[in-house]
C-alpha positions as CSV (number, residue, x, y, z in Angstrom):
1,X,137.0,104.9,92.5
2,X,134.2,104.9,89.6
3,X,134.1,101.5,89.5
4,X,133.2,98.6,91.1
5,X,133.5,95.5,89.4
6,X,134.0,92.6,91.1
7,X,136.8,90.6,89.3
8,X,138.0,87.8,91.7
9,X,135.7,84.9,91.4
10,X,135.2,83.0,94.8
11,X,134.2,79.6,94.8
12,X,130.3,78.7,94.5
13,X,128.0,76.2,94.0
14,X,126.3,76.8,90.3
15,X,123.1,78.6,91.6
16,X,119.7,76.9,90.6
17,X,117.5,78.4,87.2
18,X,119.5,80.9,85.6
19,X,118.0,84.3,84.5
20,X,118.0,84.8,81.1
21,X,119.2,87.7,79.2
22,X,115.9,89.5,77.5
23,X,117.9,91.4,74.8
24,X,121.5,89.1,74.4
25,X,121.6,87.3,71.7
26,X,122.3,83.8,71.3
27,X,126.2,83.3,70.6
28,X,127.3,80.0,69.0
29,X,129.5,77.5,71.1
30,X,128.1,79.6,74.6
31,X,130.3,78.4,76.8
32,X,128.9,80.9,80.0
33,X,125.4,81.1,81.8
34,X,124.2,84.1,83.0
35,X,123.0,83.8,86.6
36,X,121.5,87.6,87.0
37,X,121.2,90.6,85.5
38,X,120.0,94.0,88.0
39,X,120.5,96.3,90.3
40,X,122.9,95.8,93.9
41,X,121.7,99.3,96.1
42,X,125.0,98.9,97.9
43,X,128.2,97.2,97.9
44,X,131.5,96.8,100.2
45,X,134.6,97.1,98.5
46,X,137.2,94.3,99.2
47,X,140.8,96.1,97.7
48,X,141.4,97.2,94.3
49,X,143.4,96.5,91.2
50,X,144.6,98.1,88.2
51,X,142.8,97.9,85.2
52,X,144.3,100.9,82.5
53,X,141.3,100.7,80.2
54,X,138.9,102.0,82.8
55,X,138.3,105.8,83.4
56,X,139.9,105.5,86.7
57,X,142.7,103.5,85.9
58,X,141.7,100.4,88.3
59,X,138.6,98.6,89.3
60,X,137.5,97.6,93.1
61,X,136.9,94.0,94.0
62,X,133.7,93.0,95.9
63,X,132.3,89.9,97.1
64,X,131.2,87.0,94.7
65,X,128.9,85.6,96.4
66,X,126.7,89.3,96.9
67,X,123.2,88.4,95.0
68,X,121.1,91.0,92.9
69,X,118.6,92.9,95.0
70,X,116.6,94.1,91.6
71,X,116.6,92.1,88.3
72,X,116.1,94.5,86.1
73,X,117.5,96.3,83.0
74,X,116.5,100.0,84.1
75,X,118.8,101.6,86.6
76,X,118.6,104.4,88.3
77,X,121.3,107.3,88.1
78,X,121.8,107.7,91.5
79,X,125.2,108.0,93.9
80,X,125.7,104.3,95.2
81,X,123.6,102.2,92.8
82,X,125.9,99.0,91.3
83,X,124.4,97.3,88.5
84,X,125.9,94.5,86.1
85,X,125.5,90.7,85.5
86,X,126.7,87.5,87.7
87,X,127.6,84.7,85.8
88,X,129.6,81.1,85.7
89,X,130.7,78.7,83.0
90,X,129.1,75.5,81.9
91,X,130.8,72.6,83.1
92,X,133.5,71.1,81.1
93,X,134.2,74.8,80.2
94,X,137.2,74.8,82.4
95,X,139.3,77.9,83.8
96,X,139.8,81.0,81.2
97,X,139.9,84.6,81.4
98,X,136.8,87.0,80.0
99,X,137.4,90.2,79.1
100,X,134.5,92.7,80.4
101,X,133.6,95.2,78.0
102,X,131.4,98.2,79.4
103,X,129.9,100.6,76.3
104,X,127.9,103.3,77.3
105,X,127.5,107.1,76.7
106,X,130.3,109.4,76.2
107,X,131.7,110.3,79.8
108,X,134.3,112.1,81.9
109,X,136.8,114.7,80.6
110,X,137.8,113.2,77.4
111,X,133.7,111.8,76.7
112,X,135.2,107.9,77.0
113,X,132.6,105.4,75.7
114,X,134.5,102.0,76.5
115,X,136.1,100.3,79.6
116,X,137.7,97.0,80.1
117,X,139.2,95.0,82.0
118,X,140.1,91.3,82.6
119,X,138.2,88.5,85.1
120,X,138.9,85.4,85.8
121,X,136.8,82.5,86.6
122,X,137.0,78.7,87.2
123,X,134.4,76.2,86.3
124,X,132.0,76.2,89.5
125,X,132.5,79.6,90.6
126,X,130.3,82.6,89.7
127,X,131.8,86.1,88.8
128,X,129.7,89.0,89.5
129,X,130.9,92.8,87.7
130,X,129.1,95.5,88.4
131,X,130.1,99.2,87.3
132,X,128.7,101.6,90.5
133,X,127.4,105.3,90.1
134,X,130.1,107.4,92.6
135,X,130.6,110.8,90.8
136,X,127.9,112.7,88.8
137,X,129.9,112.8,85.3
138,X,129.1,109.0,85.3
139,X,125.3,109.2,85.7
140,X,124.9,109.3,81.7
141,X,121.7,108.2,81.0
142,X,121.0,105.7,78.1
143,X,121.8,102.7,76.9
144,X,124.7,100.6,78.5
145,X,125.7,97.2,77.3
146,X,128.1,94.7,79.4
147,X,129.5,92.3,77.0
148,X,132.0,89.3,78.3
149,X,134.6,88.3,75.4
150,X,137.0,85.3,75.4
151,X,139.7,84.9,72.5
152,X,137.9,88.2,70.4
153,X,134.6,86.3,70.9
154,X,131.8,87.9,72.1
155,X,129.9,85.7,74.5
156,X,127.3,87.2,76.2
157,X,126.4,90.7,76.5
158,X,123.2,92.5,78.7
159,X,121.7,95.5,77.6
160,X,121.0,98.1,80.6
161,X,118.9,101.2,79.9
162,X,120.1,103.9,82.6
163,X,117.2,106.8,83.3
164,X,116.7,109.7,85.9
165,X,116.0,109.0,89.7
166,X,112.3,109.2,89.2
167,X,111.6,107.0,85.9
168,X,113.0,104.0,88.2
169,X,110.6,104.3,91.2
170,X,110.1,100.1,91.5
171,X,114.3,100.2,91.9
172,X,114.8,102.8,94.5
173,X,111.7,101.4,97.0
174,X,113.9,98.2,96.6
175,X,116.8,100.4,97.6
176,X,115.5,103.0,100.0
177,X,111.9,102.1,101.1
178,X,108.4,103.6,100.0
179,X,109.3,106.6,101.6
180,X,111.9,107.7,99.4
181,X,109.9,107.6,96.2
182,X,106.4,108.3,98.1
């Protein structure tokens, strides 16, 4: 399975001083705070569901409560990195759906560009969606944007800039210790 994104949110506590987004743009009537942005060097899968607008067809589900070991908007093409955004809703915001919309360069068989898929969250719960690097036709480099949606409204997106192993040095010594990139 190509992707991992997490779709089930599990119940939190808001966490403290959100990160902000350093390309999104501010969308009127926000009603979502990004909580991170980055890189996760490895995740556990929890099950799976289907989501047809994805490449594979379905999308794994990992834990909510799994933090960011890198903020950052360069990622590494590498086997096993995750990176995406954790986020919540404002209070008062109450329970909806967002649609996850992943655009990146073309990919696969039939050069796909878009994937998409549906996550729930409450108010007071965080969702975390990641898309993880498992088979080399995904390792596209260039830009990548995750957008959330609600009702056709775009209301956040987070630009990622995907590069070669060795233009993200600072990521994989996060990931792998000095000695990988030494």
């Amino acid at each position: 399975m190509s992707r991992l994104f997490a779709l089930v949110a599990a119940a939190l506590a808001v966490l403290p001083a959100p990160v902000a987004a350093e390309t999104a743009p501010s969308y009127a009537h926000d009603p979502l705070v990004l909580l991170d942005h980055g890189v996760i060097c490895q995740v556990t899968t929890q099950g799976a569901r289907p989501a047809p607008d994805t490449l594979m067809g379905e999308i794994n589900l990992i834990d909510q409560s799994r933090e960011m070991d890198v903020t950052t908007r360069v990622v590494p093409a590498k086997a096993g990195i995750s990176f995406g955004i954790k986020f919540t809703l404002r209070p008062g915001a109450g329970a909806r759906d967002m649609n996850v919309i992943v655009t990146h360069p073309p990919m696969g068989p039939e050069g796909i560009t878009r994937e998409s898929w549906t996550a729930p969250i409450a108010e007071g719960s965080s969702s975390l969606n990641l898309f993880t690097f498992e088979f080399p036709y995904e390792m596209v480099p260039g830009e990548w944007v995750m957008a959330l949606e609600a009702d056709g409204e775009r209301l956040l997106e987070q630009r990622f800039e995907v590069v070669s192993e060795l233009a993200a040095p600072a990521v994989l010594s996060v990931c792998y210790g000095q000695d990988f990139v030494s």
